[in-house]
N, C-alpha and C positions, 0 to 999 in steps of 0.2 A: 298543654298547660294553659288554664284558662288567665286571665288578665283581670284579676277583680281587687283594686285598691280598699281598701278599709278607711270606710266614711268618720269625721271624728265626735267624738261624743257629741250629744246634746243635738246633731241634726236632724235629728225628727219632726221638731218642732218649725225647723225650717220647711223641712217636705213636706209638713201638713198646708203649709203657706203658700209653697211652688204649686200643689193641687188647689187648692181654691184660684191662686190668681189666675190658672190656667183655666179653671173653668169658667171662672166671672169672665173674664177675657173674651175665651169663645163662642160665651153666650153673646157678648154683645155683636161677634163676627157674624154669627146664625142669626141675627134678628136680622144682618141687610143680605142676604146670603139670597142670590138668585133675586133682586132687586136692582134698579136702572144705579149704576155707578159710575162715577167719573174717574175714567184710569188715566193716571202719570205714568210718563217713562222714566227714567232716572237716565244717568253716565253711561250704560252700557247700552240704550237704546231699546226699540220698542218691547222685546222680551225680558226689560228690565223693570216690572211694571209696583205700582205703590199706590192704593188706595186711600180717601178719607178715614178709609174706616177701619186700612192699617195703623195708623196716628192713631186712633181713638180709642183703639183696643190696647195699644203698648200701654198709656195713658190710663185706661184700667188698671192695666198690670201692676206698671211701678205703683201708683194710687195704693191699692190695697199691700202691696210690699212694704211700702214705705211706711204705713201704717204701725207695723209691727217692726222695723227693723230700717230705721230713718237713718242708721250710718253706714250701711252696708252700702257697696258701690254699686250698680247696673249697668251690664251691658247691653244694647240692645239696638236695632237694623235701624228704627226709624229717631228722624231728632236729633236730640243733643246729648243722648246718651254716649257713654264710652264707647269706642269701638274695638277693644280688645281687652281681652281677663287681666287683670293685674296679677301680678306673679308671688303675691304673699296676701294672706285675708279672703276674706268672704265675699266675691261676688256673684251677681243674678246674673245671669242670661237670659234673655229674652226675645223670643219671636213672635209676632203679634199674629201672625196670618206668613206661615210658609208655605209657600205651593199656592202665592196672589196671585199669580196668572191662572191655574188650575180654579181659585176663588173664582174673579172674575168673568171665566168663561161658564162660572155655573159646574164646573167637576167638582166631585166632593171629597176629592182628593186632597186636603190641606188640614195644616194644624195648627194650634196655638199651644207653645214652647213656652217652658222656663224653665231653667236650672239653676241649682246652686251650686259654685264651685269655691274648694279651699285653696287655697296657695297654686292656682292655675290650674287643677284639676277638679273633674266633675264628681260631685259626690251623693247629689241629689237629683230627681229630676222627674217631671211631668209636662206628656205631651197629649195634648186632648183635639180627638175629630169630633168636633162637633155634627159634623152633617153626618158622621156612620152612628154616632155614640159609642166612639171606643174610648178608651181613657188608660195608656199608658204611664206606670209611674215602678220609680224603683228610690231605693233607699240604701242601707246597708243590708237588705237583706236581699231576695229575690226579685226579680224583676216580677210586676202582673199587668195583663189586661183585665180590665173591668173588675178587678178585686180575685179574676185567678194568675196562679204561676204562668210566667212564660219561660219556655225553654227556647235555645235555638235549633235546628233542624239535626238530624243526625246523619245529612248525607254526606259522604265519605270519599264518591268519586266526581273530582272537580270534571270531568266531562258532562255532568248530571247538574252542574251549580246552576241555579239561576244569581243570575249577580246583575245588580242597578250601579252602573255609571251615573255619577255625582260631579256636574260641573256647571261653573256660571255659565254665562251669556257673552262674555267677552268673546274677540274675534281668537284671541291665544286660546280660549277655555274650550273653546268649538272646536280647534283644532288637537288639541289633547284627547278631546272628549271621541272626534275621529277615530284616534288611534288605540284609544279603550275599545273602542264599541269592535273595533278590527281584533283584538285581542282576545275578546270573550269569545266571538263567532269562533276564531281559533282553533284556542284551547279550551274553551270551557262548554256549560249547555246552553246557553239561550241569556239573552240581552233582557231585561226588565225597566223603563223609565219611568219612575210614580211622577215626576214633577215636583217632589217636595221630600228634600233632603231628611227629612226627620217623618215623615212615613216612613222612606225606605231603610233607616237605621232601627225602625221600631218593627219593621220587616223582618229582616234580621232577626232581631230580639225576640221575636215570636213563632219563626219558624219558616216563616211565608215566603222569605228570601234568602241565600246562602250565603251572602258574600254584599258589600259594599264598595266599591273601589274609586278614589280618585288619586289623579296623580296630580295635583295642582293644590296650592293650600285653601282651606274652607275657612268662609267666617264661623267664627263661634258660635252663633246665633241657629246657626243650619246645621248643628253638630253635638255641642256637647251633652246636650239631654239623651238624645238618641246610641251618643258614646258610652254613656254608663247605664242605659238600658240592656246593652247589647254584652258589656261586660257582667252585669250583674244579669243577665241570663244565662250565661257559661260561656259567652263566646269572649274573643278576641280583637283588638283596635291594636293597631299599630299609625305607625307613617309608610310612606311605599317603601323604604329603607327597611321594615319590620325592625325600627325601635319604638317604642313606646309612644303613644299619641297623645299630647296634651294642647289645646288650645296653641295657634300659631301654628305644627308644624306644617311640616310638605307632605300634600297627600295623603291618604286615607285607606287605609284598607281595612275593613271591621268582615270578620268571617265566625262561621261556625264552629273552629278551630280546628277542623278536621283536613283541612289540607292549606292553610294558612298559609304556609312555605312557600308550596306552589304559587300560590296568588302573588307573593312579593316578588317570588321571582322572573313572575310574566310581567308585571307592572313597572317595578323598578328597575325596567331593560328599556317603558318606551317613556320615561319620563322624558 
């Protein structure tokens, strides 16, 4: 049973908005992209990394948002934005540059996010690579790349999954993130790490990946776009619990829906 909430009227016009700002956004990421930058570390230390030109692209974002929709709230990594969904109304989510360490080293592994969510869930959403030119977006209908369908995969035997382990940088996140990576070798096929939480949810969403898993909570910013990519592609989000995943909970686990069970039940053993 796939996991696909019903978006509410009149969001379209928001998802046309979530796609421009994510493009404007990334275009300003790909103008300094593989250019001399100044990287910050933040609170969690050196793999904690934040560019000028993460600020300046969020700053895009709300910019053009705010434009059309000046009372709506925003969530978003960098500033003085909120740092989690409010639990009734309309808020953005925003990633300006996911996978800034992947940026910075020159991978082109990274995206610029935005979602819209209702009442603390996601109902809209667009995640755009600029350095591949993919461009994920989903509404109430199907998820697409580049303006086709995306399906999720149809693999069936979790010995066959590829699955990407999903965590911070923190000294606790490292260590969970240990006992993931011990769990797939396990029971599953093979470890996958993009560096950038919402490639690998968009992974997911497209086929390219089977499974998403963390046992530790995700900021919104790293998640919810990728969350309803992956449900409006036919697959399934839970929390490691396998209830329902909304902004805030504990852990993650987004799969094909093909052996879902299994994944909760390896996960939610080494929480």
């Amino acid at each position: 049973m796939t996991d696909q909430p019903s978006a509410p009227a009149g969001i379209d016009d928001r998802l046309e908005t979530a796609v421009d700002a994510a493009e404007r956004g990334g275009t300003v990421a790909l103008d300094a992209f593989r250019s001399a930058l100044e990287v910050e570390t933040k609170a969690d230390g050196p793999m904690d990394a934040v560019t000028a030109v993460d600020r300046s692209v969020q700053e895009h974002v709300i910019e053009h948002v705010g434009e059309t929709y000046p009372d709506d709230a925003v969530v978003g990594e960098e500033d003085d934005a909120l740092k989690s969904v409010p639990e009734t109304g309309i808020a953005w989510v925003v990633d300006p540059i996911d996978g800034t360490v992947n940026y910075a080293k020159g991978n082109r592994v990274w995206m610029t996010s935005v979602a819209v969510c209702r009442d603390g869930a996601p109902v809209a959403a667009a995640n755009y690579a600029p350095a591949t030119g993919d461009l994920y977006v989903a509404g109430d209908d199907a998820s697409r790349r580049n303006g086709e369908p995306a399906t999720v995969s149809d693999t069936a035997d979790p010995k066959a999954f590829l699955v990407n382990p999903v965590f911070g940088v923190s000294r606790s996140h490292r260590r969970s993130l240990t006992d993931a990576v011990d769990t797939v070798l396990a029971e599953f096929g093979d470890v996958r790490r993009f560096g950038c939480a919402q490639a690998a949810l968009s992974g997911v969403a497209t086929g390219e990946l089977d499974a998403v898993v963390s046992t530790v909570e995700l900021n919104a910013w790293d998640t919810a776009a990728g969350v309803h990519l992956v449900r409006r592609a036919g697959g399934r989000v839970t929390d490691v619990n396998g209830d329902r995943w909304d902004p805030g909970a504990r852990g993650l686990i987004a799969s094909n829906d093909e052996a879902h069970g299994t994944l909760v039940d390896a996960f939610e053993a080494t929480e």
